[in-house]
PDB file of N, CA, C, O and CB in Angstrom:
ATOM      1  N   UNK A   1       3.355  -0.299  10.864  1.00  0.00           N
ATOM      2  CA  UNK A   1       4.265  -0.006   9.793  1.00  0.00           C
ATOM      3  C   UNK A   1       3.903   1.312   9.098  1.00  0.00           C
ATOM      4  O   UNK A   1       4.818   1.815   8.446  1.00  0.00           O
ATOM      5  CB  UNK A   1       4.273  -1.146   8.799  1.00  0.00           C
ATOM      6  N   UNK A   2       2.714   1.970   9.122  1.00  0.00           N
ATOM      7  CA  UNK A   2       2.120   2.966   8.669  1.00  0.00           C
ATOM      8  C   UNK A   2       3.095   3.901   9.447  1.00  0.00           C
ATOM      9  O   UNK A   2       4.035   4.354   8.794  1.00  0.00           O
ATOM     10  CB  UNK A   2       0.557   3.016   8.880  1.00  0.00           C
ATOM     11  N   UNK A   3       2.983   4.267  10.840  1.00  0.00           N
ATOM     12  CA  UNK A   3       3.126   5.103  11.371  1.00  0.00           C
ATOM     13  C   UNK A   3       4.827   5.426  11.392  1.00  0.00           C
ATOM     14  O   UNK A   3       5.380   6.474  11.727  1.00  0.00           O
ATOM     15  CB  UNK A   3       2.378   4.878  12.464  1.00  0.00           C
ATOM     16  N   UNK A   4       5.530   3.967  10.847  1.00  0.00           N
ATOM     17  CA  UNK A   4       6.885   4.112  10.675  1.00  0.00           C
ATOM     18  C   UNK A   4       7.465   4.542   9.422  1.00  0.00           C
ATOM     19  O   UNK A   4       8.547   5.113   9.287  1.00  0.00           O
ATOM     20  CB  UNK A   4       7.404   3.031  10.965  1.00  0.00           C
ATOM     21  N   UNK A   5       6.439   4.133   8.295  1.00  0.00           N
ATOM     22  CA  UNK A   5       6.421   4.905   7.157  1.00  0.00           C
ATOM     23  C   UNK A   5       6.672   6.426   7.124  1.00  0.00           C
ATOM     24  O   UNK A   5       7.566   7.105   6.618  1.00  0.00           O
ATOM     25  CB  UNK A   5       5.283   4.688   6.658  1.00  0.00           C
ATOM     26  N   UNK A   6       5.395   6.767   7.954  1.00  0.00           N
ATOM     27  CA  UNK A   6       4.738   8.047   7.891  1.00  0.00           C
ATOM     28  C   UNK A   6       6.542   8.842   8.410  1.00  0.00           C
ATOM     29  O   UNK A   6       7.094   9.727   7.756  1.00  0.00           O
ATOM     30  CB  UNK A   6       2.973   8.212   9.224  1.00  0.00           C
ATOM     31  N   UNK A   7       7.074   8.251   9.612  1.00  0.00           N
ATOM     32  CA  UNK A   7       7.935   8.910  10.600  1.00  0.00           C
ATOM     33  C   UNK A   7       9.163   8.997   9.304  1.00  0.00           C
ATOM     34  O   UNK A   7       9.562  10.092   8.906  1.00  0.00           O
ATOM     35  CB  UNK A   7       8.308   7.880  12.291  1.00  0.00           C
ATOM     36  N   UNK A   8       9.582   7.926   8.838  1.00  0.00           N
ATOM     37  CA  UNK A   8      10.636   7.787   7.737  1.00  0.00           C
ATOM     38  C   UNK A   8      10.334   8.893   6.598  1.00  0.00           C
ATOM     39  O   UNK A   8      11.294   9.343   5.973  1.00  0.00           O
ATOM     40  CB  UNK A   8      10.597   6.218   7.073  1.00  0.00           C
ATOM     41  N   UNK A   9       9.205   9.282   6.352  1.00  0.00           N
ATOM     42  CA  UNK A   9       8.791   9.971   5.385  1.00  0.00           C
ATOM     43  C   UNK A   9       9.462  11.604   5.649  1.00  0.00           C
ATOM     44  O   UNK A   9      10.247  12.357   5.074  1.00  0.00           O
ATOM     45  CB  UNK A   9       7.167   9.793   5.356  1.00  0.00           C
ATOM     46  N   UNK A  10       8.583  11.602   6.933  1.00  0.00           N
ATOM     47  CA  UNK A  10       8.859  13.312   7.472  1.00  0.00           C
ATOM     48  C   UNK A  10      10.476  13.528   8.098  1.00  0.00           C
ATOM     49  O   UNK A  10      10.888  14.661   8.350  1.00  0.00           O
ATOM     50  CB  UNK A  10       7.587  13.759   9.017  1.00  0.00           C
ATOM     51  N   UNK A  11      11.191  12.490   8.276  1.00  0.00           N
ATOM     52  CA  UNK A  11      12.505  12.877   8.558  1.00  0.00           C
ATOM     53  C   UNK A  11      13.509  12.897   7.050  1.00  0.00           C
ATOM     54  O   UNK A  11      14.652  13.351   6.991  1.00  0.00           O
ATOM     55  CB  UNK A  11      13.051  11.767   9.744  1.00  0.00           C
ATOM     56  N   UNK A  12      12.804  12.336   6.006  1.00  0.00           N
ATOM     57  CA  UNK A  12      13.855  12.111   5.335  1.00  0.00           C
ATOM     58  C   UNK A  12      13.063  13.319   4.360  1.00  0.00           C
ATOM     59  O   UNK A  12      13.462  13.179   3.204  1.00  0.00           O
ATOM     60  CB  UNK A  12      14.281  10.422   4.845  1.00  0.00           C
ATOM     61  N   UNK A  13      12.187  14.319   4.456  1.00  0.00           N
ATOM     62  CA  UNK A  13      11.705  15.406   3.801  1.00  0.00           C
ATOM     63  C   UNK A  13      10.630  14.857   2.281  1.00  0.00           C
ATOM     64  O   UNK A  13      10.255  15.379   1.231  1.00  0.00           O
ATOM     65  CB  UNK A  13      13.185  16.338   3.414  1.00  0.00           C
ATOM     66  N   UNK A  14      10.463  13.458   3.007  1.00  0.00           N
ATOM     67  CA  UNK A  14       9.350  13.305   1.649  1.00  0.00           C
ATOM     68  C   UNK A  14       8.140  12.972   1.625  1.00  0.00           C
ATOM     69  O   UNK A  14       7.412  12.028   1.935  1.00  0.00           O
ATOM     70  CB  UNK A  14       9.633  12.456   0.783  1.00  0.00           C
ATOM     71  N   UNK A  15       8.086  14.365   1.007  1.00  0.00           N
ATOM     72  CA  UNK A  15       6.415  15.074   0.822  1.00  0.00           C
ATOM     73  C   UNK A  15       5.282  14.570  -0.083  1.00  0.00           C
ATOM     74  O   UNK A  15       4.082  14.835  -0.008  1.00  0.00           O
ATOM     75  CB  UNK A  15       6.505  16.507   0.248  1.00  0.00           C
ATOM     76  N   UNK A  16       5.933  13.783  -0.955  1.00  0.00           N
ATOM     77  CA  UNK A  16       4.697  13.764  -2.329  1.00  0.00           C
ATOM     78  C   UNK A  16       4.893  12.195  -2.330  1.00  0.00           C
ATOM     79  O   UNK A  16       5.274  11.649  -3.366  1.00  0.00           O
ATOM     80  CB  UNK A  16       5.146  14.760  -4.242  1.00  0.00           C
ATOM     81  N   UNK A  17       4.624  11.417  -1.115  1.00  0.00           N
ATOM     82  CA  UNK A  17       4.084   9.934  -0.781  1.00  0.00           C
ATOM     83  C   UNK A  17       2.872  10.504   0.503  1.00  0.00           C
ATOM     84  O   UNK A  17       2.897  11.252   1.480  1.00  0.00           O
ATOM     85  CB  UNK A  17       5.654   8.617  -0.059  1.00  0.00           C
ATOM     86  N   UNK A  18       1.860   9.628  -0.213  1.00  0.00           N
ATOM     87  CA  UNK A  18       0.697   9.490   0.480  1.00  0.00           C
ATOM     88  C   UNK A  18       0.475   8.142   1.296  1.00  0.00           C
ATOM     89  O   UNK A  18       0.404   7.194   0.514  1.00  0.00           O
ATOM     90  CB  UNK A  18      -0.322   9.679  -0.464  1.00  0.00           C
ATOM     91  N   UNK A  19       0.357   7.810   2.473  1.00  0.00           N
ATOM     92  CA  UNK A  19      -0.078   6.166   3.184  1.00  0.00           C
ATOM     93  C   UNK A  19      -1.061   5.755   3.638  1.00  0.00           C
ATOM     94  O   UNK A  19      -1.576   6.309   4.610  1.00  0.00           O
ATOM     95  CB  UNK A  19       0.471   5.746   4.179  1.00  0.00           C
ATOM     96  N   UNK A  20      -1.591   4.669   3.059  1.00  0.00           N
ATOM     97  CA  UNK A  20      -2.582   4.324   3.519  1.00  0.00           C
ATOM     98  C   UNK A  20      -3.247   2.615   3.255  1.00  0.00           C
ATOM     99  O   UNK A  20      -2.887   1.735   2.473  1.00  0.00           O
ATOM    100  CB  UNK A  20      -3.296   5.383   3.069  1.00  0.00           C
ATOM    101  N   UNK A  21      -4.229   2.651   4.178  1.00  0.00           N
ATOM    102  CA  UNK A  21      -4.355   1.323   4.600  1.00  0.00           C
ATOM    103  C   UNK A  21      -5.461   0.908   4.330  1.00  0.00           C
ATOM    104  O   UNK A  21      -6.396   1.673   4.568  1.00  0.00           O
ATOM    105  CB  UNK A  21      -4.138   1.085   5.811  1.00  0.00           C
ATOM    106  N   UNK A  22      -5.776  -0.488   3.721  1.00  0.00           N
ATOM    107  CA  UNK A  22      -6.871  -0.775   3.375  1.00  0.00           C
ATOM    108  C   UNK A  22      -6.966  -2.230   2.417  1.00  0.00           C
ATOM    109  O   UNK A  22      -6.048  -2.762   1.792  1.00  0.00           O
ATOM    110  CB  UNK A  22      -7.309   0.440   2.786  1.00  0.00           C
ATOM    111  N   UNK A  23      -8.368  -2.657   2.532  1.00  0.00           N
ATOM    112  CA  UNK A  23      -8.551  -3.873   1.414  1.00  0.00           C
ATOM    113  C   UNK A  23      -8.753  -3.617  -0.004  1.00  0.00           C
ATOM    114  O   UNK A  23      -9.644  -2.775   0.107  1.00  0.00           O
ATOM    115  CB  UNK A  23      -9.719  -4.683   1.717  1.00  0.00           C
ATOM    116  N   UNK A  24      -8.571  -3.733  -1.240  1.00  0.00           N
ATOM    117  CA  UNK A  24      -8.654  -3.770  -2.208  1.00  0.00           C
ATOM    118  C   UNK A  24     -10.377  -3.722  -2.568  1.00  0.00           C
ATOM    119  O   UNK A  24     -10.849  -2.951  -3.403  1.00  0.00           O
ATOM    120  CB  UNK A  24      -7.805  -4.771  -2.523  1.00  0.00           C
ATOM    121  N   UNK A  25     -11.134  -4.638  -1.817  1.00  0.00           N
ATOM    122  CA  UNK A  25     -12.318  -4.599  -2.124  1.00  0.00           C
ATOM    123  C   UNK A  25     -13.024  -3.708  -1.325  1.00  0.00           C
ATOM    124  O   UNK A  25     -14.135  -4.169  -1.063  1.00  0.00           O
ATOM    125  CB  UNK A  25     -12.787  -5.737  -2.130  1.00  0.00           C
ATOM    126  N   UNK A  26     -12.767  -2.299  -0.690  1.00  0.00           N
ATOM    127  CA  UNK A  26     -13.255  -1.442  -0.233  1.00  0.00           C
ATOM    128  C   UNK A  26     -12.531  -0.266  -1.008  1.00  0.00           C
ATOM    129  O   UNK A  26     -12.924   0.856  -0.690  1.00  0.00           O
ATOM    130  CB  UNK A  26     -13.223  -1.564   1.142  1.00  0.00           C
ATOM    131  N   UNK A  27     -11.698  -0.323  -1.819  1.00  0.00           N
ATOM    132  CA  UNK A  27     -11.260   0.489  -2.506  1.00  0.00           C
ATOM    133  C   UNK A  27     -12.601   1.569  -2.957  1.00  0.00           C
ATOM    134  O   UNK A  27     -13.809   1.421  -3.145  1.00  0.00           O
ATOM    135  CB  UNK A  27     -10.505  -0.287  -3.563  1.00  0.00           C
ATOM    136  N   UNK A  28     -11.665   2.670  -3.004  1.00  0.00           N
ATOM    137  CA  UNK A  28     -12.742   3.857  -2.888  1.00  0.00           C
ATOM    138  C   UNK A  28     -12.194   5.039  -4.766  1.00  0.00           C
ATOM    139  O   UNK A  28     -11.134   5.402  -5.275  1.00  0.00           O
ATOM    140  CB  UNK A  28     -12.272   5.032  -0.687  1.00  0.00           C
ATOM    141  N   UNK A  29     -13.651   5.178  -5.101  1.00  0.00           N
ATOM    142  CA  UNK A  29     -12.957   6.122  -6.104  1.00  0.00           C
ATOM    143  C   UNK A  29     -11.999   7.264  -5.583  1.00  0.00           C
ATOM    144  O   UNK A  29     -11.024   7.513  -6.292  1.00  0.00           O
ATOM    145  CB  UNK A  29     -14.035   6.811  -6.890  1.00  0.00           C
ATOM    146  N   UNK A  30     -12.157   7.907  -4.542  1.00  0.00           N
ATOM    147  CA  UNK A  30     -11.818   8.865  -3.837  1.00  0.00           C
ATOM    148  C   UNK A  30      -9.919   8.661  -3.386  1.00  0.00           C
ATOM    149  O   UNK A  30      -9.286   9.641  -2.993  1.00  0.00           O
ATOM    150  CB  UNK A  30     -12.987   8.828  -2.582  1.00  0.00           C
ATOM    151  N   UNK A  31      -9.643   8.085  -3.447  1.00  0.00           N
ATOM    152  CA  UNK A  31      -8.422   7.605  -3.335  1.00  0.00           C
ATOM    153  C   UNK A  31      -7.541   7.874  -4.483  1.00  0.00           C
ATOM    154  O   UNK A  31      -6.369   8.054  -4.152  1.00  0.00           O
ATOM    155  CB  UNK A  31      -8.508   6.312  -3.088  1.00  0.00           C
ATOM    156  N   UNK A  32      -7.720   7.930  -5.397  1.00  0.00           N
ATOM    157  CA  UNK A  32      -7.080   8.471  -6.755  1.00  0.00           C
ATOM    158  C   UNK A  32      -6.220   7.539  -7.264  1.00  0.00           C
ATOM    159  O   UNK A  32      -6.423   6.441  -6.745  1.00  0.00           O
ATOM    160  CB  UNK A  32      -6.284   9.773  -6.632  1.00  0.00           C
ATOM    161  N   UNK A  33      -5.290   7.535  -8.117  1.00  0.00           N
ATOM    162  CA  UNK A  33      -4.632   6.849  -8.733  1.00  0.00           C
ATOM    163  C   UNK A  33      -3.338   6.261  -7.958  1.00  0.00           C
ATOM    164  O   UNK A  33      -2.836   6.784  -6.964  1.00  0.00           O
ATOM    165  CB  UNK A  33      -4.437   7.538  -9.795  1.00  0.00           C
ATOM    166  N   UNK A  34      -2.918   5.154  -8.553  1.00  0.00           N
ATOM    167  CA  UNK A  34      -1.602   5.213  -7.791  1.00  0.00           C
ATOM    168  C   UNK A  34      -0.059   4.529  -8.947  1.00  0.00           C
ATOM    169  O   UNK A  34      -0.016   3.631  -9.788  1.00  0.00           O
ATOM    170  CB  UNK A  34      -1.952   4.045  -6.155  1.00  0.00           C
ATOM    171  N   UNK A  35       0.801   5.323  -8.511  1.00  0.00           N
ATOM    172  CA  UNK A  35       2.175   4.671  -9.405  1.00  0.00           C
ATOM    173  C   UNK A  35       2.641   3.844  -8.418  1.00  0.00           C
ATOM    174  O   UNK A  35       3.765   3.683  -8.894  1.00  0.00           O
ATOM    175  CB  UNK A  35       3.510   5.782  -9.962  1.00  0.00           C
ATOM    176  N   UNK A  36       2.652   3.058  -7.200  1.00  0.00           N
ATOM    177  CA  UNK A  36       3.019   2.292  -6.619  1.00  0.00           C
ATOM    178  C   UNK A  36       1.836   2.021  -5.007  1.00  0.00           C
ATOM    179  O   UNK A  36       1.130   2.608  -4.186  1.00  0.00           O
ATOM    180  CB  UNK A  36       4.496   2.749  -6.573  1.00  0.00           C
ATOM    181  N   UNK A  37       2.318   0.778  -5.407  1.00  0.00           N
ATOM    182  CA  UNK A  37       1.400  -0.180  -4.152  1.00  0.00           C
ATOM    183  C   UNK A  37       2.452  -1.632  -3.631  1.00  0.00           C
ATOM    184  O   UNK A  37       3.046  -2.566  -4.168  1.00  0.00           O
ATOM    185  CB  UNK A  37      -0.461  -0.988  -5.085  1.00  0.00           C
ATOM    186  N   UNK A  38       2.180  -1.026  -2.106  1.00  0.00           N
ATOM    187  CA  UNK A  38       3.081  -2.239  -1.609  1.00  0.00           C
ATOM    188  C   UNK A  38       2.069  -3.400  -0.654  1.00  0.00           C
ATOM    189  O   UNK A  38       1.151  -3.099   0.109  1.00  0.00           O
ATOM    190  CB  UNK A  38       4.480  -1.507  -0.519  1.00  0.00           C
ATOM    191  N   UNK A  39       2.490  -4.533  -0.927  1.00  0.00           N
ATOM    192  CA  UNK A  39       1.829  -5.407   0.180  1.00  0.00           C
ATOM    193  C   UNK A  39       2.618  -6.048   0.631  1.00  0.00           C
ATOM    194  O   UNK A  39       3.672  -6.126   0.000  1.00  0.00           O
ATOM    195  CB  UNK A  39       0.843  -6.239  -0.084  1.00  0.00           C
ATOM    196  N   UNK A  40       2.488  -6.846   1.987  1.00  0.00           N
ATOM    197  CA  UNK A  40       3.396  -7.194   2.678  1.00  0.00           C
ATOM    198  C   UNK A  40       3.117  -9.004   3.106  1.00  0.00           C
ATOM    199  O   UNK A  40       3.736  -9.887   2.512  1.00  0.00           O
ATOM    200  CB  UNK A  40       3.420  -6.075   3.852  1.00  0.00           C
ATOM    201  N   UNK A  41       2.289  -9.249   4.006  1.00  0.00           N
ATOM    202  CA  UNK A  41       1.557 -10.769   4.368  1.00  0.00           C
ATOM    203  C   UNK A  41       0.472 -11.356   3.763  1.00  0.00           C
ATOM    204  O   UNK A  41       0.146 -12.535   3.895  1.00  0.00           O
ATOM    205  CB  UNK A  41       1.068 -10.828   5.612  1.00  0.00           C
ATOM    206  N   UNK A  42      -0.297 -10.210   2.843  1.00  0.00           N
ATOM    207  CA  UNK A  42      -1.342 -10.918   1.815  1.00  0.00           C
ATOM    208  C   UNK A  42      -0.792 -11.684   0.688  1.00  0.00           C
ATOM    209  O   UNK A  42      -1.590 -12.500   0.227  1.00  0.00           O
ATOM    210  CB  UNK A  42      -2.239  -9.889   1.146  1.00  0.00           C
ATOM    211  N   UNK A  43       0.199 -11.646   0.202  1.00  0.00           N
ATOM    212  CA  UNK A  43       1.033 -12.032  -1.054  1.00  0.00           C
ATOM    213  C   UNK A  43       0.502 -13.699  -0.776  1.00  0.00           C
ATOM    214  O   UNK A  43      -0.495 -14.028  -1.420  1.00  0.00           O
ATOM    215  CB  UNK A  43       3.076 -11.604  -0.988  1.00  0.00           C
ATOM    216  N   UNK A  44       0.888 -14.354  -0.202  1.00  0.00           N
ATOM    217  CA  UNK A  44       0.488 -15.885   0.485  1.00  0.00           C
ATOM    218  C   UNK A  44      -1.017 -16.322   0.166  1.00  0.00           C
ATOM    219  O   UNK A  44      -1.416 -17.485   0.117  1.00  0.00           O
ATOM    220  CB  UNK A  44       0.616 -15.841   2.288  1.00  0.00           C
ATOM    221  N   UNK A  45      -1.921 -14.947  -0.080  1.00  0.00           N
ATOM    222  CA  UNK A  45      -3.252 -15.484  -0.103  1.00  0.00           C
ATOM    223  C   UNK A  45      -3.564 -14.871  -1.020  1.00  0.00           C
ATOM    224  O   UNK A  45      -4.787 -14.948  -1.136  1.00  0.00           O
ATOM    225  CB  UNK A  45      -4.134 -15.413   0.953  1.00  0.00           C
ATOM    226  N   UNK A  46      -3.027 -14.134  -1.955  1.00  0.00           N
ATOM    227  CA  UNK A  46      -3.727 -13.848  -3.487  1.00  0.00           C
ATOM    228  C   UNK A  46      -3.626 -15.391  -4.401  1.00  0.00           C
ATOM    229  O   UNK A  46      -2.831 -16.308  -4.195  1.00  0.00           O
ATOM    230  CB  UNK A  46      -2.647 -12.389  -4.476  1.00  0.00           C
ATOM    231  N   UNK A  47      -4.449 -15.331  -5.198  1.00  0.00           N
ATOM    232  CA  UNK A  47      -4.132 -16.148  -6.511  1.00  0.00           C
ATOM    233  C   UNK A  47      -3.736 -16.186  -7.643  1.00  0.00           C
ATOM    234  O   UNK A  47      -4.537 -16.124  -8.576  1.00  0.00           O
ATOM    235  CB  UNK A  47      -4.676 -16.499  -6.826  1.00  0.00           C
ATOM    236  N   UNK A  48      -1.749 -16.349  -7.936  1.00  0.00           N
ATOM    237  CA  UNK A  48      -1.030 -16.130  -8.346  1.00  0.00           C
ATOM    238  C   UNK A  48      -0.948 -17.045  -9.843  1.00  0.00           C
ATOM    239  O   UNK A  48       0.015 -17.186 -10.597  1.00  0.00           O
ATOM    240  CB  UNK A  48      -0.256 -16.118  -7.376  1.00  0.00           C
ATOM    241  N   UNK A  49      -2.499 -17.655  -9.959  1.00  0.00           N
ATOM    242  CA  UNK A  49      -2.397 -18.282 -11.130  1.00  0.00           C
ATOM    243  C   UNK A  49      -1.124 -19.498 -11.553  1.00  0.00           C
ATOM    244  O   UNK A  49      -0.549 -19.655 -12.630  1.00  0.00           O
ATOM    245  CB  UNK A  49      -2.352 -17.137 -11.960  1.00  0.00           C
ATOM    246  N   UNK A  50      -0.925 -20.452  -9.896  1.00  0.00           N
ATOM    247  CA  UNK A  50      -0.103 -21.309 -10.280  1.00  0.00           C
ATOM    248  C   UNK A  50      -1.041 -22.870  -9.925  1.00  0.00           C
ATOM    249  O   UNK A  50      -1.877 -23.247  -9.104  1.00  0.00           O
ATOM    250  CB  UNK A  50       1.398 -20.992  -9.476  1.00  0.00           C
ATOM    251  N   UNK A  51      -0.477 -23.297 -10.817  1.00  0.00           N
ATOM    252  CA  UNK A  51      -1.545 -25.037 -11.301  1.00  0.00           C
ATOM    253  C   UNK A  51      -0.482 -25.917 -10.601  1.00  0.00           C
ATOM    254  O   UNK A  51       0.739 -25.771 -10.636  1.00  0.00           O
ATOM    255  CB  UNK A  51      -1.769 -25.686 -13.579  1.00  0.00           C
ATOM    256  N   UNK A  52      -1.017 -26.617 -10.125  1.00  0.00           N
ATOM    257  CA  UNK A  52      -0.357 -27.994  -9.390  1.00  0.00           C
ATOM    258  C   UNK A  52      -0.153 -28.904 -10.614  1.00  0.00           C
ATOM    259  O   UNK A  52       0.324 -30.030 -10.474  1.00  0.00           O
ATOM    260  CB  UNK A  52      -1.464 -28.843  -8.124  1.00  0.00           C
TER     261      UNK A  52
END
């Protein structure tokens, strides 16, 4: 999905999205800030703080 990102990106002329892949707990200072983050199949295994 990266690489279809990446392809959607450069045909549709947009330059100022960065992609990239990774766990949260390897998160790197070096990576910088972000105004958006997408996830896709982890959603199922975070803990969404719901009580039975």
């Amino acid at each position: 999905m990266i690489d279809e990102a990446i392809r959607l990106s450069n045909n549709n002329r947009l330059d100022h999205a960065r992609w990239l892949q990774g766990k949260a707990e390897e998160n790197s200072n070096d990576w910088g800030s972000f105004r958006l983050i997408l996830i896709a199949k982890a959603f199922h295994w975070m803990d969404r703080g719901v009580s039975s």
